[in-house]
LOMARVEX-198111 format. One record per residue (C-alpha): chain; residue number from 1; x, y, z; residue in three letters. Coordinates in steps of 0.25 Angstrom, whole numbers. Example, Ala and Ser with C-alpha at 12.3 -4.5 7.8 and 13.67 -1.06 7.14 Angstrom:
residues 2
A,1,49,-18,31,ALA;
A,2,55,-4,29,SER;
***
This chain:
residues 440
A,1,0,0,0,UNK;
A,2,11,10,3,UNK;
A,3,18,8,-10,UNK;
A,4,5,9,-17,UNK;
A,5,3,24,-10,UNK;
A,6,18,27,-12,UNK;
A,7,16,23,-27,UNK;
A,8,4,33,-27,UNK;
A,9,11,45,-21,UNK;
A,10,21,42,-31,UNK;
A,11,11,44,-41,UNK;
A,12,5,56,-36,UNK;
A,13,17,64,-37,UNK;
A,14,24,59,-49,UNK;
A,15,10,64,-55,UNK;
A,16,10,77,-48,UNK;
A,17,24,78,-50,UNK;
A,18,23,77,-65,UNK;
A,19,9,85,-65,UNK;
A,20,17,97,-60,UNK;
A,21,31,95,-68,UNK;
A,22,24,93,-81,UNK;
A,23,14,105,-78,UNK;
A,24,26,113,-75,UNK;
A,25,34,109,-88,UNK;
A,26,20,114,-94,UNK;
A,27,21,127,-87,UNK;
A,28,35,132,-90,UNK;
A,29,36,126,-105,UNK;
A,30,49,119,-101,UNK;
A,31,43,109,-110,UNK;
A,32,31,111,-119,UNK;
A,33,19,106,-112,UNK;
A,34,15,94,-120,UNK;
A,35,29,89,-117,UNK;
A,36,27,92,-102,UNK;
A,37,13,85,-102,UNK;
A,38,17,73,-110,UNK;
A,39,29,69,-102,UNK;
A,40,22,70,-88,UNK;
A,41,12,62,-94,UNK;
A,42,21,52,-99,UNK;
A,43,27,52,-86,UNK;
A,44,15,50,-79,UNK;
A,45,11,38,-89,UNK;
A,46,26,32,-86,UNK;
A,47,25,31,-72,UNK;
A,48,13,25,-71,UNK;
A,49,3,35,-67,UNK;
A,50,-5,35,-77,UNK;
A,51,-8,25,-88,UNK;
A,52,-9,27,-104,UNK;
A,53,-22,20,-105,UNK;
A,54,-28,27,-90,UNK;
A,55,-24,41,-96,UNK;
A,56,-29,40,-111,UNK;
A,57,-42,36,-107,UNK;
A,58,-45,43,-95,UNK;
A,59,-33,55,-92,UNK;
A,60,-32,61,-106,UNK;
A,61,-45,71,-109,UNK;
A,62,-45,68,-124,UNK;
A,63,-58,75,-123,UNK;
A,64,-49,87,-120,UNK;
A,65,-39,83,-131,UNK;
A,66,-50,81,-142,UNK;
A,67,-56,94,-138,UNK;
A,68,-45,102,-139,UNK;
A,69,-39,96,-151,UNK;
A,70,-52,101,-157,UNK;
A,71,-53,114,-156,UNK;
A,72,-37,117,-159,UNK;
A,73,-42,111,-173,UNK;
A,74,-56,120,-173,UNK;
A,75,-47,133,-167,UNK;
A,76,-36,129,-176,UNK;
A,77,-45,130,-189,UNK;
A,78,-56,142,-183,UNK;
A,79,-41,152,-180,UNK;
A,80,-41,151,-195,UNK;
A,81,-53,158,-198,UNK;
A,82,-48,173,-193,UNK;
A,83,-61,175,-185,UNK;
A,84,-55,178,-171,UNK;
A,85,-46,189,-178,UNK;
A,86,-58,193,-187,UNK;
A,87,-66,196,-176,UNK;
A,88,-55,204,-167,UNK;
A,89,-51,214,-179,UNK;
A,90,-69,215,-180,UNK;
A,91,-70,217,-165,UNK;
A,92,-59,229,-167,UNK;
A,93,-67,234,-178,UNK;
A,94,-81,233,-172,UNK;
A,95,-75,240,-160,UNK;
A,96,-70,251,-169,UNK;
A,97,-55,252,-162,UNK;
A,98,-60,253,-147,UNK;
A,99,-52,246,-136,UNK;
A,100,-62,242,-126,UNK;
A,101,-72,235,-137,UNK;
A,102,-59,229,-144,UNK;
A,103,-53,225,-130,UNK;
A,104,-68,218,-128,UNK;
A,105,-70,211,-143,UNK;
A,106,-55,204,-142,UNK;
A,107,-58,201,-129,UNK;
A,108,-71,194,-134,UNK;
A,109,-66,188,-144,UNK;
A,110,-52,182,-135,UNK;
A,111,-64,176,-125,UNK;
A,112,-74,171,-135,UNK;
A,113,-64,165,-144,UNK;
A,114,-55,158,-132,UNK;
A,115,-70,153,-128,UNK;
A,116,-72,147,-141,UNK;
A,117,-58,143,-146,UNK;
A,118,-47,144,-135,UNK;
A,119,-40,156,-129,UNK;
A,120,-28,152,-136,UNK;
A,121,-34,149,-150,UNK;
A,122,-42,162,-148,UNK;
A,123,-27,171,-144,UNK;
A,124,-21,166,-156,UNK;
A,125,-30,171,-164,UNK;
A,126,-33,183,-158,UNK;
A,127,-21,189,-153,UNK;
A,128,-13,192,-167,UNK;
A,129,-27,200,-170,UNK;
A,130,-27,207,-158,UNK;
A,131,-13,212,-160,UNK;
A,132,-17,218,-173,UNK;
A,133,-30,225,-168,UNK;
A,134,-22,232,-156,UNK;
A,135,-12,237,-167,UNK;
A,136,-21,242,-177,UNK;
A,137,-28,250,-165,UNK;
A,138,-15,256,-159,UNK;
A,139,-16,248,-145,UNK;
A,140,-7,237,-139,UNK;
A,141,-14,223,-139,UNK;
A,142,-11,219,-126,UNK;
A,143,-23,223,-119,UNK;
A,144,-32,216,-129,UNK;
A,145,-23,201,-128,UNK;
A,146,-22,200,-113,UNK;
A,147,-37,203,-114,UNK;
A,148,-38,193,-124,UNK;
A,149,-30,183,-116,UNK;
A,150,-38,185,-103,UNK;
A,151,-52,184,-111,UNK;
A,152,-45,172,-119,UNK;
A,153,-44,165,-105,UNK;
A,154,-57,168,-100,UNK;
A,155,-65,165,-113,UNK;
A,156,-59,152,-114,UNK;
A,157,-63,147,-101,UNK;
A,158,-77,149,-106,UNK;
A,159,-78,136,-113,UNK;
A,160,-76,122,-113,UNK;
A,161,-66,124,-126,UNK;
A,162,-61,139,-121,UNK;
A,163,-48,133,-115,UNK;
A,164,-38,120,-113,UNK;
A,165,-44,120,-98,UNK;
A,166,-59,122,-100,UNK;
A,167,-55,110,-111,UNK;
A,168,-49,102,-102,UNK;
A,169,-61,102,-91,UNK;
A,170,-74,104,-102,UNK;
A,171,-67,90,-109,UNK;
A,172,-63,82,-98,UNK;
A,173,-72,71,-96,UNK;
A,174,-69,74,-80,UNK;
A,175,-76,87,-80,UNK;
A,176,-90,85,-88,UNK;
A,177,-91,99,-90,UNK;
A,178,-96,102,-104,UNK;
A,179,-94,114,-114,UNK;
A,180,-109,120,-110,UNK;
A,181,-103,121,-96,UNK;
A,182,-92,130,-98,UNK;
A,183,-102,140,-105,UNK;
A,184,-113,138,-94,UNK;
A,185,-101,139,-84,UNK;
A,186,-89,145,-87,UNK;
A,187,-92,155,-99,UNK;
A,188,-102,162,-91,UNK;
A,189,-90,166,-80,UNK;
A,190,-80,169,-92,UNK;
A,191,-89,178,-99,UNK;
A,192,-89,185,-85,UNK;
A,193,-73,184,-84,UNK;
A,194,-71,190,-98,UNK;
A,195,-81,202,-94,UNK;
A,196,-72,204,-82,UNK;
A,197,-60,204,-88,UNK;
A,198,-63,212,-100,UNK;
A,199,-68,222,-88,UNK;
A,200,-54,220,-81,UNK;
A,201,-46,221,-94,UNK;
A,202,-53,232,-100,UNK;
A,203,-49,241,-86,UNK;
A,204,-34,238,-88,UNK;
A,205,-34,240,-102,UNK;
A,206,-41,253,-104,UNK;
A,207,-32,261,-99,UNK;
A,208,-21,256,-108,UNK;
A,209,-32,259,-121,UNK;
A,210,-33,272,-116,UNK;
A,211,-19,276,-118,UNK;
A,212,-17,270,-131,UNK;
A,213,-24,284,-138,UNK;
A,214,-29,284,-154,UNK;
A,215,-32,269,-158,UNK;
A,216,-28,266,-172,UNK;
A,217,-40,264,-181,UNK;
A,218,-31,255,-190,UNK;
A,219,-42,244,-186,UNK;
A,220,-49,248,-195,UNK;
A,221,-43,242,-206,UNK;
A,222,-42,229,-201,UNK;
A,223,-48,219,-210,UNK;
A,224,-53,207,-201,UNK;
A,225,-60,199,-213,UNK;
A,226,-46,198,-217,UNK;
A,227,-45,185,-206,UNK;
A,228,-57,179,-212,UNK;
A,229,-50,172,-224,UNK;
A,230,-56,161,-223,UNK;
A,231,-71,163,-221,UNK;
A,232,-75,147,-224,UNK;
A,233,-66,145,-213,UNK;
A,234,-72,153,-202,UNK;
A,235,-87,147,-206,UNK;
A,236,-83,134,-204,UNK;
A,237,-75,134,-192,UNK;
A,238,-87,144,-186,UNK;
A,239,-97,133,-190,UNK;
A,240,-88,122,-183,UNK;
A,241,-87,130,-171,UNK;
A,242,-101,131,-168,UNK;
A,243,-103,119,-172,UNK;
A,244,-93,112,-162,UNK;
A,245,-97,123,-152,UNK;
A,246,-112,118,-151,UNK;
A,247,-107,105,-150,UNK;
A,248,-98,108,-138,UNK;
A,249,-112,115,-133,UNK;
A,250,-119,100,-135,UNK;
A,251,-108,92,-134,UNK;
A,252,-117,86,-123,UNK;
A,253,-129,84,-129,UNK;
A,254,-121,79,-142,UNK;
A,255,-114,69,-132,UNK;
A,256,-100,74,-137,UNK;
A,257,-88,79,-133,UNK;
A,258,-84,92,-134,UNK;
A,259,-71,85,-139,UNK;
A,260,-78,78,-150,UNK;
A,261,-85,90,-155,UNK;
A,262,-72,99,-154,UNK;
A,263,-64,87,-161,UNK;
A,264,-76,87,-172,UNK;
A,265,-77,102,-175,UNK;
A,266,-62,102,-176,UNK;
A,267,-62,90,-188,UNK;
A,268,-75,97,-194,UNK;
A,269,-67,111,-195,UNK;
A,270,-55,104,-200,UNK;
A,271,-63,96,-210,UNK;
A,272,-70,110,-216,UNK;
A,273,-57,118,-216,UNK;
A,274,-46,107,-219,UNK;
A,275,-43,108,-232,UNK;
A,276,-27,105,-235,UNK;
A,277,-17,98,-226,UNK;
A,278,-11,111,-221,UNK;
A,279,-24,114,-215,UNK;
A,280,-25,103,-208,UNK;
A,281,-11,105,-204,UNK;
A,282,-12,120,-198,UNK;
A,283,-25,115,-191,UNK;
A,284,-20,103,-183,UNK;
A,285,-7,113,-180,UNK;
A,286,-18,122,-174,UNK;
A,287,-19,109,-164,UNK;
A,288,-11,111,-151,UNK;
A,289,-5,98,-151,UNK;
A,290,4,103,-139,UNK;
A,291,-8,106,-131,UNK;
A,292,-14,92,-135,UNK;
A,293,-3,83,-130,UNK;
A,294,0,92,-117,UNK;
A,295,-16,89,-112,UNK;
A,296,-13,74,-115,UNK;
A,297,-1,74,-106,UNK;
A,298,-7,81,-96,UNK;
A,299,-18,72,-96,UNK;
A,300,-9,63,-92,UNK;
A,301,-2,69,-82,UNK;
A,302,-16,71,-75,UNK;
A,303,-20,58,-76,UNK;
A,304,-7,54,-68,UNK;
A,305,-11,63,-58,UNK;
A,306,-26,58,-58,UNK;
A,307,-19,42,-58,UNK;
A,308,-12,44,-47,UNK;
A,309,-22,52,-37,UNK;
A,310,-16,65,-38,UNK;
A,311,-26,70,-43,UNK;
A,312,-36,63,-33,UNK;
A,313,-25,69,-21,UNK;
A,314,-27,84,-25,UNK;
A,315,-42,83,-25,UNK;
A,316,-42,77,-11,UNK;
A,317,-34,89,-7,UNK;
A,318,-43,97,-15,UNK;
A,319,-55,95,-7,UNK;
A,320,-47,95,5,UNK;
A,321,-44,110,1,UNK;
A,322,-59,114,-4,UNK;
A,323,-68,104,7,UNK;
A,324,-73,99,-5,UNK;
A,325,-81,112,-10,UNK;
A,326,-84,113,-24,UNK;
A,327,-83,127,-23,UNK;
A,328,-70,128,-16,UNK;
A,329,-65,118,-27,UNK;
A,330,-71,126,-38,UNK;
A,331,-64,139,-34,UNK;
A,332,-51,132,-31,UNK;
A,333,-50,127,-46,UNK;
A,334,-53,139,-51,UNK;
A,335,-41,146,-46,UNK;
A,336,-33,136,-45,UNK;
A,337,-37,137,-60,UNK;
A,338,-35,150,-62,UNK;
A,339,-23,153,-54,UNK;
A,340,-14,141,-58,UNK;
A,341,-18,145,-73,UNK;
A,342,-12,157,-73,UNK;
A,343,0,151,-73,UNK;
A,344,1,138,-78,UNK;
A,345,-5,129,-89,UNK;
A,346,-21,127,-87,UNK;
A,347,-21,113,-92,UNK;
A,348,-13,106,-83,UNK;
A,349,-21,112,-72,UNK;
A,350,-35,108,-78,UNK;
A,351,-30,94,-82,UNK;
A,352,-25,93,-69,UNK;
A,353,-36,97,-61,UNK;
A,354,-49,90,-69,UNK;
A,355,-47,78,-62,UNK;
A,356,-43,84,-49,UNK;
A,357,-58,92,-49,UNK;
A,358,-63,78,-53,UNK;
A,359,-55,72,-42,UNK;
A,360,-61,83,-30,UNK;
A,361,-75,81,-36,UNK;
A,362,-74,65,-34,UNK;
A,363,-70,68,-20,UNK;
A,364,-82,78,-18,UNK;
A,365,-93,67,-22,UNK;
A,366,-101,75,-32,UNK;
A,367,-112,67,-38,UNK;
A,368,-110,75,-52,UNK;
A,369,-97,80,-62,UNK;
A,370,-103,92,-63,UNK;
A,371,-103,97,-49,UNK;
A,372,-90,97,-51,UNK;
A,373,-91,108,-62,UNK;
A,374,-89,123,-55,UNK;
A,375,-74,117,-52,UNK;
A,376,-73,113,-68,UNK;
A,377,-79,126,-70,UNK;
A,378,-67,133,-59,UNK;
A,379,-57,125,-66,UNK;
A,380,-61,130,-80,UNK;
A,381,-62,146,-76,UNK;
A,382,-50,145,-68,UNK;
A,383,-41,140,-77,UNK;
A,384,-47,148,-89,UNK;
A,385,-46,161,-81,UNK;
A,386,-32,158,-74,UNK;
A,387,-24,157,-88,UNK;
A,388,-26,171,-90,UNK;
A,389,-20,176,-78,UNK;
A,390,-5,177,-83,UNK;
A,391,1,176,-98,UNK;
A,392,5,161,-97,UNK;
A,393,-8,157,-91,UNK;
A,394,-15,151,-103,UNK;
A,395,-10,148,-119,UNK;
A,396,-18,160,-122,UNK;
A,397,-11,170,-115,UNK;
A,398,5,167,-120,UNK;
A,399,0,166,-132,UNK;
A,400,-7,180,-134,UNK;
A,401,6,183,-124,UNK;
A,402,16,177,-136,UNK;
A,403,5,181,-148,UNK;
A,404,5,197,-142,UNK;
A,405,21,198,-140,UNK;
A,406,26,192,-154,UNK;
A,407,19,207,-158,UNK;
A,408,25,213,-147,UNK;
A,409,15,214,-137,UNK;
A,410,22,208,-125,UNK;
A,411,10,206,-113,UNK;
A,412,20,206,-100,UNK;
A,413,17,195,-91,UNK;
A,414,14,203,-78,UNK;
A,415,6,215,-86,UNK;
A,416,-2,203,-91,UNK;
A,417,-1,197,-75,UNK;
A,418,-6,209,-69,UNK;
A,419,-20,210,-76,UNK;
A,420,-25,196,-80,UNK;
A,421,-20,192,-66,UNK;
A,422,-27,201,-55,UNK;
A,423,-39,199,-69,UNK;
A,424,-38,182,-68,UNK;
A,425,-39,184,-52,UNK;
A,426,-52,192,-54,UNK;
A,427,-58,183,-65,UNK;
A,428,-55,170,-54,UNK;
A,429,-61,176,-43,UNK;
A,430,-74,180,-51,UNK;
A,431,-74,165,-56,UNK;
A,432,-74,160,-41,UNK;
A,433,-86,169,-38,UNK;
A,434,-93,163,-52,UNK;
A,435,-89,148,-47,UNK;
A,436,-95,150,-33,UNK;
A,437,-108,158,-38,UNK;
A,438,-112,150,-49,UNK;
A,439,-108,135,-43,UNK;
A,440,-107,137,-27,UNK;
***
């Protein structure tokens, strides 16, 4: 009996051990991340604390995997069309040159578009574009990016689809949290983030606007049909969109996953737009392979950490610390969420702590899954919201960091600290009063 418990607390730390070194490689880029996440999983697989055959039928969330692959090949094709950029340079034009009303329509369009695509997927797009527009107008472009990288963040969180960690837990057959949940749950408390922090940025901002005296009307002569090249394009990637997005709204009543449905709008799209080979090529390019193979081997890693009772350990702990209230749990993910996010790499965190809320809810006897939901829902916002907080917080933000500086807009890290933190803190502490009003 002794060797057996030995044997176990050998197991428990070599799993925690490689947990935190492999999530630490990930943080510092050392090595790329994939690499890091593949080799702690191998690890974990060669000494026994995990097998193949446990973690590809129960570990690995290829719902998760299918899901994303999906819509990089559906975002991949729709950046084509030119309509995040078209609709930037007519949001200019329909406000006739104002700050405030253009600061409000990019804005918009960051949220909405991370909401419906991905923050980073939506940055990519919309940042070279933004860049121009602050030019032709006369005014620096940094006010309008961090407000497009802070409403990136919180649009995303929105939806099921919006962001790697709502991914992660709207897919997990853990959860059972479904697409129509996050709009019933989450994107009522979003829209009210974005109003806040449009309010907040708009204050810091103005000041700057004033400044900057006579605003060039060169933005007149912007041309924004001159994205629109390809106008067959745009209809059919609008038409597979709305069509994939009412089956994620049914995918219940349909009786399939959103995985399928993402996967089937992406073979659709790529069957009406494929037409030569380098087609195809440039749109499985668009695929983040990278990110595909990090979440596998991380999968892994988690399901050494599960194998072994790690896992189970923490949760005891955890409803040591709360006395088992939802409430208290619900907060407690949240910034835990949010805090740890603004530093470090959301996935690991999510992946990691799916089966550790499962974990505390087994231990809390409830008769139903989705009494556990307000702590998904926490886990969700917290993590969204957290990403925002500082420049390496979220893909997102270093990219419209790195997108910004190539034209020689450098966004310092502590001017950026100094308002989306004191603005992250704000947007937790009104989450916490959402959580316990609406579920507690």
């Amino acid at each position: 009996m002794e060797t057996i418990q030995s044997t176990s607390l050998w197991q428990m730390v070599a799993a925690a051990l490689i947990f935190f070194i492999a999530y630490g490689l990930v943080q510092t880029g050392i090595v790329h991340r994939a690499y890091a996440a593949w080799g702690g999983g191998i690890l974990a697989l060669i000494l026994g604390l995990v097998d193949l055959t446990t973690a590809y039928r129960t570990h690995i969330a290829w719902e998760t995997i299918v899901l994303l692959l999906g819509l990089m090949l559906m975002s991949g094709v729709t950046g084509k069309t030119g309509l995040f950029q078209y609709l930037a340079i007519k949001s200019v034009q329909k406000a006739e040159g104002h700050l405030t009303q253009i600061f409000l329509l990019l804005a918009a369009i960051a949220a909405l578009g991370s909401a419906i695509l991905d923050p980073v997927t939506t940055i990519i797009l919309i940042i070279p574009v933004t860049i121009r527009i602050s030019k032709v107008i006369g005014v620096s472009p940094v006010p309008f990016i961090v407000t497009e990288m802070l409403c990136g963040n919180i649009g995303g969180s929105a939806t099921l689809i919006g962001s790697l960690p709502n991914m992660l837990i709207g897919s997990s057959k853990q959860t059972g949290v479904t697409f129509n949940g996050f709009l019933l749950h989450v994107a009522p408390l979003s829209i009210l983030l974005f109003i806040v922090t449009l309010l907040v940025l708009h204050r810091v901002f103005a000041k700057e606007w004033k400044q900057a005296g006579a605003l060039s009307e060169e933005w007149k002569s912007l041309d924004a049909s001159e994205y629109l090249k390809d106008r067959s394009l745009l209809i059919k990637a609008l038409i597979v969109w709305g069509l994939t997005l009412l089956g994620f709204l049914f995918h219940l009543q349909l009786h399939i996953s959103v995985a399928f449905i993402a996967l089937a709008g992406a073979v659709i799209l790529l069957l009406l737009t494929i037409r030569k080979k380098k087609e195809l090529e440039d749109a499985l390019h668009s695929v983040e392979w990278g990110t595909l193979a990090f979440l596998i081997g991380l999968f892994l890693i988690v399901g050494g950490l599960v194998n072994t009772g790690t896992i189970e350990a923490i949760a005891v702990k955890g409803m040591e610390l709360t006395s088992g209230s939802g409430m208290f749990i619900s907060i407690l993910a949240l910034w835990v969420a949010g805090l740890v996010s603004a530093g470090v790499d959301q996935a690991p965190l999510v992946a990691a702590m799916i089966p550790l809320i499962k974990s505390i809810g087994a231990h809390m006897d409830l008769a139903y899954g989705w009494q556990l939901n307000p702590i998904w829902w926490s886990l969700a916002i917290g993590a969204s919201i957290g990403g925002g907080a500082t420049l390496i917080g979220s893909h997102a933000n270093l990219i419209a960091a790195g997108l910004a500086m190539k034209e020689g807009h450098e966004i310092k890290f502590m001017k950026y600290l100094k308002i989306a933190l004191p603005l992250t803190l704000l947007l937790l502490f009104i989450s916490t009063g959402y959580v316990i009003w609406i579920y507690f």
